[in-house]
N, C-alpha and C positions, 0 to 999 in steps of 0.2 A: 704269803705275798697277798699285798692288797687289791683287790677287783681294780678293774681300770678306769673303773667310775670315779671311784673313791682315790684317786690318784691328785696331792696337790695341784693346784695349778699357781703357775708361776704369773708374774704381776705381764697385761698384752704390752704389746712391743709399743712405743708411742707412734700416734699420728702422724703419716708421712703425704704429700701432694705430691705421691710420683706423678700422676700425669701433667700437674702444671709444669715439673720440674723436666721432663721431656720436652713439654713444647718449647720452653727456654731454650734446652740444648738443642731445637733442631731451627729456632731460627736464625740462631748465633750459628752453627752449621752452614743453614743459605747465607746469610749474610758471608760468610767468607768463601763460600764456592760461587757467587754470584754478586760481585763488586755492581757499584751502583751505577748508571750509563748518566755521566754527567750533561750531555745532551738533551737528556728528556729533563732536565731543569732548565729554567727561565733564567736569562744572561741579562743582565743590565737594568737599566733603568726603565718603567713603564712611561709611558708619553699622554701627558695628559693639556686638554686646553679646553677653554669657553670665553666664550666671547662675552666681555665686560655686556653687563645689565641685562644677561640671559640667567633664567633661574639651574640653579646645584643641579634640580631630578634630574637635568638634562645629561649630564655625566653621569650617572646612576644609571638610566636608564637604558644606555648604550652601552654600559658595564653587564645589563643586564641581559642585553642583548632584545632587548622590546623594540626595536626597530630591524625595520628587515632591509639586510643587504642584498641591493640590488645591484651591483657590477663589482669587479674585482681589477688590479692591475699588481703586477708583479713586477719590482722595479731588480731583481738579483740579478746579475752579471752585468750591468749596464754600470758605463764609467759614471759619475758624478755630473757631468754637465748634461750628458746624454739623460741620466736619471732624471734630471730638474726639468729636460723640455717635453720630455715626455709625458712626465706629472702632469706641468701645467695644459699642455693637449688633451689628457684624460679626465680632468677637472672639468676644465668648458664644456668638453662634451656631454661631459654627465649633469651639468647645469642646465645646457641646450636641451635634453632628453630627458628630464624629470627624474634620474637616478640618483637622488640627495643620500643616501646611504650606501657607503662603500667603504669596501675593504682594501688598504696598500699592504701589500708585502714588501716591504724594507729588507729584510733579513735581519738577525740580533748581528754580526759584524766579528763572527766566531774568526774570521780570518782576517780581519782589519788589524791586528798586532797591537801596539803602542797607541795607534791613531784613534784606538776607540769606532764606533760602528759609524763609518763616515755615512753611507747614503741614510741611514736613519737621523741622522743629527739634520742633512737637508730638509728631510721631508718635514721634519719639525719645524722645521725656520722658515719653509716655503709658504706650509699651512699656517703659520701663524700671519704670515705678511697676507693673504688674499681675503678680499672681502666677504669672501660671499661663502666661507670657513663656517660656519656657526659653535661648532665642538667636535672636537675628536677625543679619543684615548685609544690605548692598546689594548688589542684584540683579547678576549678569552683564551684560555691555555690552547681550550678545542679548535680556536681559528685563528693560531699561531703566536699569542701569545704577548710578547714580547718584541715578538721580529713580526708583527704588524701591526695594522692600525686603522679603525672603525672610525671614518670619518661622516658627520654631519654636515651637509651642504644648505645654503639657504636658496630656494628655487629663485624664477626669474620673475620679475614679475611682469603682470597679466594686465 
């Protein structure tokens, strides 16, 4: 018998990535013990406006959040008319009080059905009819997203 040294050896097994080939199966794994919460997605359209012969940065820069919000109003459970006079009392105020940057919470209108997200379709048509508007868009994911809206007011003048 041959010493165990001297013992062929047979051709090695080929190259395998078990461990990439684990990470596959464990997050095909979460993925189906943990369906995705379609909530923490963004519903509908973003809302965007500028007032004719104001320059682009200005939407950029409110996307970017380079402007600091100074007041908030929250228009959820309010009917639709109630929402619009509200708005518009919150606006003047904040025109009167040097607060040109604000945040609306509209809501996205996850419960408006067929009708689409009605107080967000106001606020868009409100804010587009007043003058003293300069730009808005919808908020960043972090400050609601979709169901609000980072409004640019132009102050009073002096």
């Amino acid at each position: 018998m041959a010493p165990v040294d001297e013992l062929p050896r047979g051709a090695p097994p080929p190259p395998s990535a078990r461990m990439s080939q684990a990470d596959e199966r464990a997050v095909i794994g979460e993925l189906l013990t943990h369906p995705l919460d379609a909530s923490l997605h963004e519903v509908g359209d973003s809302l965007r406006y500028l007032k004719q012969g104001l320059p682009a940065r200005l939407l950029k820069q409110l996307g970017r959040g380079e402007f600091s919000v100074r007041d908030e109003f929250d228009l959820h459970a309010m009917t639709a008319s109630a929402a619009l006079s509200a708005l518009a009392r919150f606006l003047d105020e904040c025109v009167a009080e040097d607060r040109l940057c604000v945040r609306i919470i509209h809501g996205k209108g996850l419960r408006s059905g067929n009708r689409g997200p009605v107080i967000k379709g106001l606020v868009d048509r409100a804010l587009r009819r007043r003058g003293d508007v300069l730009a808005y868009r919808s908020a960043p994911t972090s400050d609601g997203g979709s169901g609000a809206v980072i409004v640019l007011l132009r102050g009073r003048a002096r």
